[in-house]
C-alpha positions as CSV (number, residue, x, y, z in Angstrom):
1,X,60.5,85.8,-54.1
2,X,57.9,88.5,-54.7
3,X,55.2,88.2,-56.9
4,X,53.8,91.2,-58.6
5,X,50.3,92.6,-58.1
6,X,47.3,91.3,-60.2
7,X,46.8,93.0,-63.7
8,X,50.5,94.5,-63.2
9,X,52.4,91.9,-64.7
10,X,54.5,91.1,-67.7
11,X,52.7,92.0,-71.0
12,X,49.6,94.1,-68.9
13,X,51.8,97.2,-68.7
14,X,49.8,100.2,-67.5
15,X,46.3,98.2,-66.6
16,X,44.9,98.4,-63.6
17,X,42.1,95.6,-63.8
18,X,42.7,92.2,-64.7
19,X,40.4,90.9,-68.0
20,X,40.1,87.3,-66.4
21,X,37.3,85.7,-66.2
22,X,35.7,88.0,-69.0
23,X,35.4,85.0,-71.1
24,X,33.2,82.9,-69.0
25,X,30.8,85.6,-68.6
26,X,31.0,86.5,-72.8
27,X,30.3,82.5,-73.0
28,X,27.5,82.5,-70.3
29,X,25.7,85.5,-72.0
30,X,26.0,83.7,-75.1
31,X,24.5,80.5,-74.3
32,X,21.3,82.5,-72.3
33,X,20.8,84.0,-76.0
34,X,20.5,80.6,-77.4
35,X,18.3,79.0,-74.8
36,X,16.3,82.3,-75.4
37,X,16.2,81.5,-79.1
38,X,15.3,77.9,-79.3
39,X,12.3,78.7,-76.4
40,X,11.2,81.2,-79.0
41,X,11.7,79.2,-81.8
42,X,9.9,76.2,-79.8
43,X,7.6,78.5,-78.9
44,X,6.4,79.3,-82.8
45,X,6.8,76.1,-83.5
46,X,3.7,75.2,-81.4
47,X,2.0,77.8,-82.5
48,X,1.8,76.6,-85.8
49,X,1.1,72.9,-85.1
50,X,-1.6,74.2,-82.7
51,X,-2.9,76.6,-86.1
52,X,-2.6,73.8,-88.6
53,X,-4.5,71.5,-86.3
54,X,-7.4,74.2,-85.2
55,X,-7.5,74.4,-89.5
56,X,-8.1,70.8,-90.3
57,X,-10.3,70.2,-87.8
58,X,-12.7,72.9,-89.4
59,X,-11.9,71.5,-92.6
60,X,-13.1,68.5,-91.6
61,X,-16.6,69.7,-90.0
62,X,-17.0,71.9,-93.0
63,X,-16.7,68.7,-94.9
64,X,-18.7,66.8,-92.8
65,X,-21.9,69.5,-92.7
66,X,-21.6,70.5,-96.1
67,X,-22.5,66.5,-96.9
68,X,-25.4,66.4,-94.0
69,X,-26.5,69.6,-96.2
70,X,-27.0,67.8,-99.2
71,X,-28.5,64.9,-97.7
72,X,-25.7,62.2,-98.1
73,X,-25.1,62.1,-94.1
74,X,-27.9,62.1,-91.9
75,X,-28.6,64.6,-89.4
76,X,-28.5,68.5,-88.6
77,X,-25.2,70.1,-90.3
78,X,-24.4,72.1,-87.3
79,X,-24.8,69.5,-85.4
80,X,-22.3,66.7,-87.3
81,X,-19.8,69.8,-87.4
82,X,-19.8,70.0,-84.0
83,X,-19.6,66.5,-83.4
84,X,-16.5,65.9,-86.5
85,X,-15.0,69.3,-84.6
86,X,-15.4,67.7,-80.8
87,X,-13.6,64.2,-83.1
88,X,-10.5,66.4,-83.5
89,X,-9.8,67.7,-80.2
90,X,-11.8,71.1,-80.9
91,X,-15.1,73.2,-80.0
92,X,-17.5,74.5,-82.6
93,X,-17.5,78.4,-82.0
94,X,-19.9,78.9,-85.3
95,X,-21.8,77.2,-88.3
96,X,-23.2,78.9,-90.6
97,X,-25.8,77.0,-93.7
98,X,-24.9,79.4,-96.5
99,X,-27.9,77.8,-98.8
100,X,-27.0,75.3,-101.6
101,X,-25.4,72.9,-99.4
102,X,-22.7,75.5,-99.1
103,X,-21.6,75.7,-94.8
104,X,-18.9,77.9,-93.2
105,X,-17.6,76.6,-89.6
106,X,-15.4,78.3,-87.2
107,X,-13.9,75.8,-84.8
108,X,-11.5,76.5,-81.4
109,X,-8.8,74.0,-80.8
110,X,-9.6,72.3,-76.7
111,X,-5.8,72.9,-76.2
112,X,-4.2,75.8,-75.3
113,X,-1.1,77.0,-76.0
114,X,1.5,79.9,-74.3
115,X,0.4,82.2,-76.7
116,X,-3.0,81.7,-76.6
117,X,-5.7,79.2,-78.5
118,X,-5.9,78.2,-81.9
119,X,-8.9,79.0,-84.4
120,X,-9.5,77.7,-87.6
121,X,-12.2,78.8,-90.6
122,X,-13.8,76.8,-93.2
123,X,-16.1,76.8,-96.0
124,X,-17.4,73.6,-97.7
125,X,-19.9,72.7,-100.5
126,X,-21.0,70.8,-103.0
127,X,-18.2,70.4,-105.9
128,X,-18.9,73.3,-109.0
């Protein structure tokens, strides 16, 4: 018994190449998009945990100066900022005494991320 030639069989009149095996490498690709996807999505994802935390920690040295300002804290503004920041796993890159117990802090998140590091900006003060 003879067998016919691949791709020259019943049904695959007139082709020359055989389509098998195009489906596992249609599948393959596919699943390298969505590994690529979720990494990216991953990847965003810690960009914004890395943001939110980089913002709360100058929240919280704002807050923190803004009451060594005013006197109900003791010590130098600047230097309770830096020490909240430091608290909440960041640097101080900037403190700033406004006047009026008003202080504006720029802090640097300690850990780094793919995409770079975090920063965060604040302004506290005494209530209007």
């Amino acid at each position: 018994m003879t067998y016919p030639a691949p791709g020259t069989g019943p049904g695959r009149a007139g082709r020359r190449f055989s389509e098998l095996g195009s489906g596992t490498i249609l599948a393959a690709g596919l699943g390298l998009l969505v590994i690529t996807l979720l990494a990216a999505a991953l990847l965003l994802t810690q960009a914004g945990v890395h943001a939110q935390r980089a913002a709360a920690a100058a929240d919280l040295a704002a807050l923190a100066a803004a009451d060594a300002a005013r006197g109900l804290k003791p010590g130098d503004p600047c230097t309770v900022a830096a020490e909240t920041a430091l608290q909440n796993n960041a640097s101080l890159t900037s403190c700033l005494l406004v006047g009026g117990g008003i202080v504006e802090v720029r802090t640097r998140l300690l850990q780094e991320s793919y995409l770079g590091s975090a920063t965060g900006r604040s302004r506290a003060g005494p209530p209007p």
